[in-house]
N, CA, C and O of each residue as an XYZ file, in Angstrom:
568
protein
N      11.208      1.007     34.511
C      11.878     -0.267     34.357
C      11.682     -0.738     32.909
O      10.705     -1.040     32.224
N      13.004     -0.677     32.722
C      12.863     -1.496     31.063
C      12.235     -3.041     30.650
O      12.903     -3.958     31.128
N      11.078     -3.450     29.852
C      10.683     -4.708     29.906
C      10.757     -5.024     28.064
O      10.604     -4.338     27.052
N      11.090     -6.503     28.382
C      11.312     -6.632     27.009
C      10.412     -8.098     27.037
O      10.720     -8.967     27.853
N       9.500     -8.258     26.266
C       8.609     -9.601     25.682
C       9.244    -10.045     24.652
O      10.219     -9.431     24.220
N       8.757    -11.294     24.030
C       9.280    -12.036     22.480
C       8.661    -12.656     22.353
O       8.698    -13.444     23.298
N       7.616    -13.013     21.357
C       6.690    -13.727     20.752
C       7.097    -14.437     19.619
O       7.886    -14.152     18.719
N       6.479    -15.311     19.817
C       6.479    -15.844     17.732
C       5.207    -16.183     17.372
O       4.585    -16.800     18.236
N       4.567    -15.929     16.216
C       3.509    -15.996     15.513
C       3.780    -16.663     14.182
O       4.683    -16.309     13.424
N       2.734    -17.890     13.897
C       2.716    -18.849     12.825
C       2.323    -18.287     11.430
O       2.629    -18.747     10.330
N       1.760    -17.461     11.649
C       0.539    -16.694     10.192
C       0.092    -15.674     10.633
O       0.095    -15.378     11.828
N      -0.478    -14.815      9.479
C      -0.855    -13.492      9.913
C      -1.786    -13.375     10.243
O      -2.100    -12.226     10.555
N      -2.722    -14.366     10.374
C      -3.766    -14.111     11.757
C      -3.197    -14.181     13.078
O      -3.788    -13.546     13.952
N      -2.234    -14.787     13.374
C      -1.480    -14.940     14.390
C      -1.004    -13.543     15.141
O      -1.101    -13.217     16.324
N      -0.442    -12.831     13.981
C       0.060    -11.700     14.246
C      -0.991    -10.735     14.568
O      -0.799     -9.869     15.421
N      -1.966    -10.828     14.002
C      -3.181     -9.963     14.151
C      -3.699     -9.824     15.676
O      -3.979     -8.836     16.355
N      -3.712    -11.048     15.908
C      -3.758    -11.667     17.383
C      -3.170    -11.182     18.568
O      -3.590    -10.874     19.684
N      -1.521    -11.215     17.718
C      -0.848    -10.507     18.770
C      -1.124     -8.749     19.220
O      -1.165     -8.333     20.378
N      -1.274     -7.989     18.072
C      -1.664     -6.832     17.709
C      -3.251     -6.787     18.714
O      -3.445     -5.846     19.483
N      -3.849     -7.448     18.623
C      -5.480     -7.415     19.831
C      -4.640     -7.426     20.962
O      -4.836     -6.431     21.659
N      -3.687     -8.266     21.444
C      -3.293     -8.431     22.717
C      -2.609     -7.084     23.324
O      -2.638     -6.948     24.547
N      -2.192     -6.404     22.779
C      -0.857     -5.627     23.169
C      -2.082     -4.237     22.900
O      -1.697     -3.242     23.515
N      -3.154     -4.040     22.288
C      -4.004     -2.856     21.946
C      -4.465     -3.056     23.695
O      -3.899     -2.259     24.444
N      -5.305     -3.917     24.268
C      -5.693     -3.760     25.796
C      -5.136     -3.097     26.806
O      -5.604     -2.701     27.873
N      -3.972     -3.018     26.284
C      -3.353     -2.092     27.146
C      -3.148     -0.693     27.210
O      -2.779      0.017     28.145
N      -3.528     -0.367     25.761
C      -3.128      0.734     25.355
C      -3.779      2.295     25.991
O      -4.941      2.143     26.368
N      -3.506      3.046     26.087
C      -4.190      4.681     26.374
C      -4.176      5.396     25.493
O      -3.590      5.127     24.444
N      -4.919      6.658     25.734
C      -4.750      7.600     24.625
C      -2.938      8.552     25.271
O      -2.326      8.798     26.311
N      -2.819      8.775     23.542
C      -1.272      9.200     23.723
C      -0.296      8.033     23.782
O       0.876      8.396     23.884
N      -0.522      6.567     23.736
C       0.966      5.970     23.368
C       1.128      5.872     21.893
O       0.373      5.990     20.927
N       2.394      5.612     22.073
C       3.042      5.480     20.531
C       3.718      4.067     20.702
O       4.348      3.612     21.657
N       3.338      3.421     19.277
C       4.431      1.970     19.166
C       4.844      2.617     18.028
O       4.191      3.366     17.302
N       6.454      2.119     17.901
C       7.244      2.187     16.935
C       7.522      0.923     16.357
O       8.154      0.102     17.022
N       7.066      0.602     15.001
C       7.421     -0.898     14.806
C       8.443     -0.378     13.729
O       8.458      0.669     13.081
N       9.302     -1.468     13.755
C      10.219     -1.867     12.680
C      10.265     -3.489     12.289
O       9.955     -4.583     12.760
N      10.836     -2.920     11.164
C      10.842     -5.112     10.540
C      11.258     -4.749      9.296
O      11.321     -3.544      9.051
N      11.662     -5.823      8.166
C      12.023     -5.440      6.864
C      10.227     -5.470      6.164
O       9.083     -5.790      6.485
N      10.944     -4.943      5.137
C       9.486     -4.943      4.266
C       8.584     -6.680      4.277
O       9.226     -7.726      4.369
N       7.359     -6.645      4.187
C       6.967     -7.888      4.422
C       6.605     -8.701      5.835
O       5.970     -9.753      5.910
N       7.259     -7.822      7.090
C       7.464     -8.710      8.090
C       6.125     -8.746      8.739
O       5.824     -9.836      9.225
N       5.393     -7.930      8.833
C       3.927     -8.334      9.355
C       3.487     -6.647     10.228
O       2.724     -6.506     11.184
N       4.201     -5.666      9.555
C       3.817     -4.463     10.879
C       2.563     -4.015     10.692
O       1.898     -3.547     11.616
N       1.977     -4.160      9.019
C       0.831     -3.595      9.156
C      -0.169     -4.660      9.376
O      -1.338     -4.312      9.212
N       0.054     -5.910      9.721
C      -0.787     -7.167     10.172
C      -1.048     -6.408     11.546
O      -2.064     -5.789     11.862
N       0.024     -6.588     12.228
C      -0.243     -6.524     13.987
C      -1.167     -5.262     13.637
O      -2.378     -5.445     13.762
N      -0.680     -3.860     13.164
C      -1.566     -3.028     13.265
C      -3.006     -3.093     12.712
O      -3.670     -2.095     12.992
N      -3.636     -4.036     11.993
C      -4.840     -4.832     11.819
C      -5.624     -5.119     13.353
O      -6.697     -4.790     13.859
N      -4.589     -5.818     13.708
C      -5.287     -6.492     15.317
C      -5.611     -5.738     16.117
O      -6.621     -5.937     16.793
N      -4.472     -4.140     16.333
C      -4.230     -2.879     17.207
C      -5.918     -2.517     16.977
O      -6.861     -2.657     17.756
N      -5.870     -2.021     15.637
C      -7.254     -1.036     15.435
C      -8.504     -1.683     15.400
O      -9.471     -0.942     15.581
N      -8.788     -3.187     15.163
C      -9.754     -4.207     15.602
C     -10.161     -4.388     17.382
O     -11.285     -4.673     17.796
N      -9.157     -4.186     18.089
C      -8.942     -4.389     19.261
C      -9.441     -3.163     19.672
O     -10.031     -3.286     20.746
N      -9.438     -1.965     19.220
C      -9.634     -0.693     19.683
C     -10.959     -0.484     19.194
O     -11.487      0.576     19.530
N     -11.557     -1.204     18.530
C     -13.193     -0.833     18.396
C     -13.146     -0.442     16.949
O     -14.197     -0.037     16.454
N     -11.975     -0.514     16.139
C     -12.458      0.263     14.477
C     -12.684     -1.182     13.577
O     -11.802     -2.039     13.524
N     -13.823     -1.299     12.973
C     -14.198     -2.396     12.366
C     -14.154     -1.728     10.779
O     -15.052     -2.331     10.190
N     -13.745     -1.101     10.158
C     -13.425     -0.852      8.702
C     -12.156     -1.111      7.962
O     -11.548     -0.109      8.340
N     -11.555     -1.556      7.403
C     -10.743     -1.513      6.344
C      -9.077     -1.049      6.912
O      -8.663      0.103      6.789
N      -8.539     -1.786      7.322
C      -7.087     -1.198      7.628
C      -5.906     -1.474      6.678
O      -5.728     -2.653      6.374
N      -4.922     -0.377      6.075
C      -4.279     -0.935      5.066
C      -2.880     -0.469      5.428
O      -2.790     -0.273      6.640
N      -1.386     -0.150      4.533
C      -0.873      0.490      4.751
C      -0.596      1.692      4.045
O      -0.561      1.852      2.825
N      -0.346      2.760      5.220
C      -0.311      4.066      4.331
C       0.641      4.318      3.762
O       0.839      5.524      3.614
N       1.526      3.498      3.259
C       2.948      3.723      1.767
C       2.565      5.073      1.527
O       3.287      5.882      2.111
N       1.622      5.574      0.826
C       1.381      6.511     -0.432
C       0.746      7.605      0.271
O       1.113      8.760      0.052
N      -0.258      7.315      1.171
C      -0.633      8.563      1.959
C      -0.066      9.187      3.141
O      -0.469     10.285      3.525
N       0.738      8.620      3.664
C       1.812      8.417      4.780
C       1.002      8.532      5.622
O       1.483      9.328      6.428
N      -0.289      8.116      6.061
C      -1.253      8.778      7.845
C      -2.563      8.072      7.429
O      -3.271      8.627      6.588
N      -2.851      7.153      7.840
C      -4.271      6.642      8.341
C      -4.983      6.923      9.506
O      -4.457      6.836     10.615
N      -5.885      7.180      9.371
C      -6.661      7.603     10.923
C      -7.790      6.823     10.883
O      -8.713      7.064     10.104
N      -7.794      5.813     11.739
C      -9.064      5.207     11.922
C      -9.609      5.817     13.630
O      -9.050      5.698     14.720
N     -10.680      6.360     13.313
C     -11.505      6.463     14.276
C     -13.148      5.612     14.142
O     -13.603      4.942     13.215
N     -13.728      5.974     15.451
C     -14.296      5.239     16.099
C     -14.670      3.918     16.603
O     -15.701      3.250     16.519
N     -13.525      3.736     17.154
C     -13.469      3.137     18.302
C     -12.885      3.542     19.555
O     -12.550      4.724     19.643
N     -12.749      2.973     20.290
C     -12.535      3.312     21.635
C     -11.690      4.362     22.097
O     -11.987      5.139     23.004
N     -10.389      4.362     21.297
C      -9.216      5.573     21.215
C      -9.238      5.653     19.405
O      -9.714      4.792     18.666
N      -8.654      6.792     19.036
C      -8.365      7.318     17.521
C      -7.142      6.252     17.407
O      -6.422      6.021     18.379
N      -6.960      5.616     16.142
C      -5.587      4.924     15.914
C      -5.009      6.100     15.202
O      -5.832      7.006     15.070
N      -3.644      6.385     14.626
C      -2.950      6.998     13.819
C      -2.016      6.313     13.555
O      -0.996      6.185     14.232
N      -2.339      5.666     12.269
C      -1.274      4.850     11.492
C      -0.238      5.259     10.507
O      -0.762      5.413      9.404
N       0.961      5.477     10.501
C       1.832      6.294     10.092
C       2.921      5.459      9.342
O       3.347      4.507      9.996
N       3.562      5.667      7.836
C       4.135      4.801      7.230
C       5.234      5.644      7.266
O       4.788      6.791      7.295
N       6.788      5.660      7.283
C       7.602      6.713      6.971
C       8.665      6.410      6.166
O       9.725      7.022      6.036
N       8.201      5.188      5.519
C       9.044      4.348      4.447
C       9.698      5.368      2.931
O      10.571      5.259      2.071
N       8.659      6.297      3.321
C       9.065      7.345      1.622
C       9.542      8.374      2.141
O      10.089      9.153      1.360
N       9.506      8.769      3.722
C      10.514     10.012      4.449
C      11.849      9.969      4.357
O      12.359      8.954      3.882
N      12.565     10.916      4.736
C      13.607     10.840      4.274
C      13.782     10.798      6.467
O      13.987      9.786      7.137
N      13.655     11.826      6.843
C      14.139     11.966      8.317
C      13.416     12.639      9.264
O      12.295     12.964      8.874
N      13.604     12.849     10.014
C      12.375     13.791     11.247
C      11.869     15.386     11.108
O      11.171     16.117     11.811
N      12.613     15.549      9.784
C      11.944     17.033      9.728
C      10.633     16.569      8.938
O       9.483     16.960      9.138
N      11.067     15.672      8.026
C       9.462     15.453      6.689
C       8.549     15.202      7.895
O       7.499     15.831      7.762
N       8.611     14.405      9.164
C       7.845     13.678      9.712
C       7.151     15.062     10.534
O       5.961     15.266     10.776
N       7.953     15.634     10.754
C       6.689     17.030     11.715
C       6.410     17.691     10.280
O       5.361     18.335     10.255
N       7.135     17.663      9.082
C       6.494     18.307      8.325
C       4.863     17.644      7.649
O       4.221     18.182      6.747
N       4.582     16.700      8.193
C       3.185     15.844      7.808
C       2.165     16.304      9.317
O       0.973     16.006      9.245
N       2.587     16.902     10.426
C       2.198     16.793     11.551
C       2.294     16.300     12.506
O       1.526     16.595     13.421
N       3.157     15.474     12.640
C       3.397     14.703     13.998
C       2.947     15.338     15.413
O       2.374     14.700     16.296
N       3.265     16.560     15.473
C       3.157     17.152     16.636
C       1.644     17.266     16.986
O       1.144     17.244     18.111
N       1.037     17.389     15.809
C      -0.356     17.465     15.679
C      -1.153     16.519     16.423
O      -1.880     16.659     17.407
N      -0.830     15.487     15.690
C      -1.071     13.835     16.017
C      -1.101     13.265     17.489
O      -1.922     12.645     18.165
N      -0.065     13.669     17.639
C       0.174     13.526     18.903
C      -0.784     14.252     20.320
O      -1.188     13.635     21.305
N      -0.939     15.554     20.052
C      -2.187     16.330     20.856
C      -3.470     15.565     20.675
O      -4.078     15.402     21.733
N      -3.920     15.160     19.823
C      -4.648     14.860     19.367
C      -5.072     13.908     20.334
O      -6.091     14.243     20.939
N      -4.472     12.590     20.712
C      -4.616     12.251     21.982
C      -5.247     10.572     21.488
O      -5.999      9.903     22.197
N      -4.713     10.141     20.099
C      -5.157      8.904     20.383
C      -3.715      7.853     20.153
O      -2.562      8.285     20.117
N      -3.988      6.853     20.057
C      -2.897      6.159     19.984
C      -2.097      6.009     18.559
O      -2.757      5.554     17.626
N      -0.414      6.436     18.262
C       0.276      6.372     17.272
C       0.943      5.273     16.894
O       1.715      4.757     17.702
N       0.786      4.773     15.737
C       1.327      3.710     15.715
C       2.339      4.012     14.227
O       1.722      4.430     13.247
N       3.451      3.853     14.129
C       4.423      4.065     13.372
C       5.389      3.149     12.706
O       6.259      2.688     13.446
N       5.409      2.753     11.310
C       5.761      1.642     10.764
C       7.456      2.643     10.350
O       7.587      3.863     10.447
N       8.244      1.907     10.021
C       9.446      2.716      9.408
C      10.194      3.837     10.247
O      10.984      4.722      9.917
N       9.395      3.286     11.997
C      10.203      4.395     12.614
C      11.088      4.730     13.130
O      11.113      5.564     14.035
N      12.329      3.944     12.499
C      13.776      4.233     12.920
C      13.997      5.550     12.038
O      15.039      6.170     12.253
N      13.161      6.012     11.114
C      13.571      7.133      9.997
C      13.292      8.269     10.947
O      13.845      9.324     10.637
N      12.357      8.284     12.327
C      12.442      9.025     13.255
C      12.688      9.486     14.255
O      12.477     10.645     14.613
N      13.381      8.257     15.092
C      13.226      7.684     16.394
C      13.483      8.806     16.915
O      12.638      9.102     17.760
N      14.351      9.627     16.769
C      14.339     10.710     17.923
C      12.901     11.943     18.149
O      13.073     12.802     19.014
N      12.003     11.952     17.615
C      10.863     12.167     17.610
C       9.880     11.621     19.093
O       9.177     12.465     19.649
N       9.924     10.129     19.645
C       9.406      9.360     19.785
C       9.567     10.131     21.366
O      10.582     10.551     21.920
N       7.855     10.119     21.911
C       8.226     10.735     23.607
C       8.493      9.310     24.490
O       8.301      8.125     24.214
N       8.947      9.895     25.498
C       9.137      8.752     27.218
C       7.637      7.674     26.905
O       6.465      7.959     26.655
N       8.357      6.379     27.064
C       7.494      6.003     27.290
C       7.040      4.973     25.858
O       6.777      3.801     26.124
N       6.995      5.212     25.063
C       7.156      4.883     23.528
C       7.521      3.632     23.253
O       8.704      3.303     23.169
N       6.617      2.895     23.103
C       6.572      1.100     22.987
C       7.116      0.476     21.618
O       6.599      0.452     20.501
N       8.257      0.012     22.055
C       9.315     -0.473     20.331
C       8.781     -1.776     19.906
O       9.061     -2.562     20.811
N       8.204     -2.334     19.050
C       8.118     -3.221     18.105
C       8.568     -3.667     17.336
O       8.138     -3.244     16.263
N       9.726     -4.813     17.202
C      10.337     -4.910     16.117
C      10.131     -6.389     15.682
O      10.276     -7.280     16.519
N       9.735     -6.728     14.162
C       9.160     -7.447     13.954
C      10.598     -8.890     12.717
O      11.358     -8.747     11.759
N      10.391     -9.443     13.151
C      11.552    -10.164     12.132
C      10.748    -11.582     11.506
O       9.821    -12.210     12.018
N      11.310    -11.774     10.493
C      10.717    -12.682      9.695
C      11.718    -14.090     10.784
O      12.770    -13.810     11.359
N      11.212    -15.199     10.823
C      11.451    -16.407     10.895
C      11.740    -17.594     10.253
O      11.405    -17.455      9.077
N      12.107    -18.475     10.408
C      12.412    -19.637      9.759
C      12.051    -20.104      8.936
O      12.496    -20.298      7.805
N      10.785    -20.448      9.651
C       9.479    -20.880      8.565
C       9.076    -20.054      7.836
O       9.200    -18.906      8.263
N       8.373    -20.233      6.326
C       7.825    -19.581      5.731
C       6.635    -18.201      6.567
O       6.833    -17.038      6.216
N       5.676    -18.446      7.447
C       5.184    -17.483      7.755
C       5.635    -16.650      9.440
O       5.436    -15.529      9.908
N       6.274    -17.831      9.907
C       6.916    -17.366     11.085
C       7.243    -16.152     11.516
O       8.195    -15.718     10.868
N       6.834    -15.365     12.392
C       7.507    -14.164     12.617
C       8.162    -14.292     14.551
O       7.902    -14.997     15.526
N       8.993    -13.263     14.263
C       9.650    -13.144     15.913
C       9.690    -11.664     15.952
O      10.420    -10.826     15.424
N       8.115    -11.584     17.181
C       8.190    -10.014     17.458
C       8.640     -9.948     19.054
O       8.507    -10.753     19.977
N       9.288     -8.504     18.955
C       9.931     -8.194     20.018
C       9.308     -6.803     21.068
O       8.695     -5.912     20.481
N       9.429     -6.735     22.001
C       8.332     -5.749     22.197
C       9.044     -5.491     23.577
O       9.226     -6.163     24.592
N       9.352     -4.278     23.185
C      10.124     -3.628     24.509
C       9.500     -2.245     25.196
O       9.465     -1.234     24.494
N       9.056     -2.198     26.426
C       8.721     -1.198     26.994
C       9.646      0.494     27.587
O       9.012      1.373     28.170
């Protein structure tokens, strides 16, 4: 059954917030796909994701390295930027398939550059800027 949520968040602690909320649920092996324009808050929520999951170090975005892996905590995060990919071959050409065995949770910024990649099941995030200056309207479809 298809489910669709909608949030709005005031500031990017807000968003961070939301990102703790939506990690409780998580298992090893899901994937969120976020999208938003540049700026909109994807690597905020993913702040909250990997806080929520037990990793207390340093979360940034991987622009330049395209793959963050924070482990230890509870599940492996795999934070994935695909803003400098061109399409789904670069993206197994970094490992995806890898990643994925691997067995912790994927989280993917820029991933309309892949979507057909993405298995059953695969939690969409799409993040839009708002009215207000820090406002965001995230969308979150199962």
């Amino acid at each position: 059954m298809l489910s669709l949520e909608e949030y709005t968040t005031h500031s990017e602690r807000e968003t961070e917030q939301l990102g703790a909320k939506l990690a409780e649920s998580l298992v090893r092996g899901d994937v969120l796909a976020l999208s938003g324009e540049l700026g909109a808050g994807k690597t905020a929520l993913t702040r909250g994701l990997a806080a929520a999951l037990g990793f207390t170090g340093n979360v940034s975005s991987p622009t330049f390295t395209l793959v963050n892996e924070y482990i230890g905590g509870r599940v492996p995060l795999f934070h994935f930027d695909l803003y400098r990919l061109e399409d789904s071959d670069a993206v197994l050409d970094i490992g995806w398939d890898d990643y994925l065995e691997r067995g912790g949770v994927c989280v993917v910024e820029w991933s309309e550059r892949a979507s057909d990649l993405f298995p059953e099941g695969t939690i969409y995030v799409d993040i839009r800027l708002g009215k207000l200056g820090e406002d965001r309207i995230v969308r979150v479809r199962c």
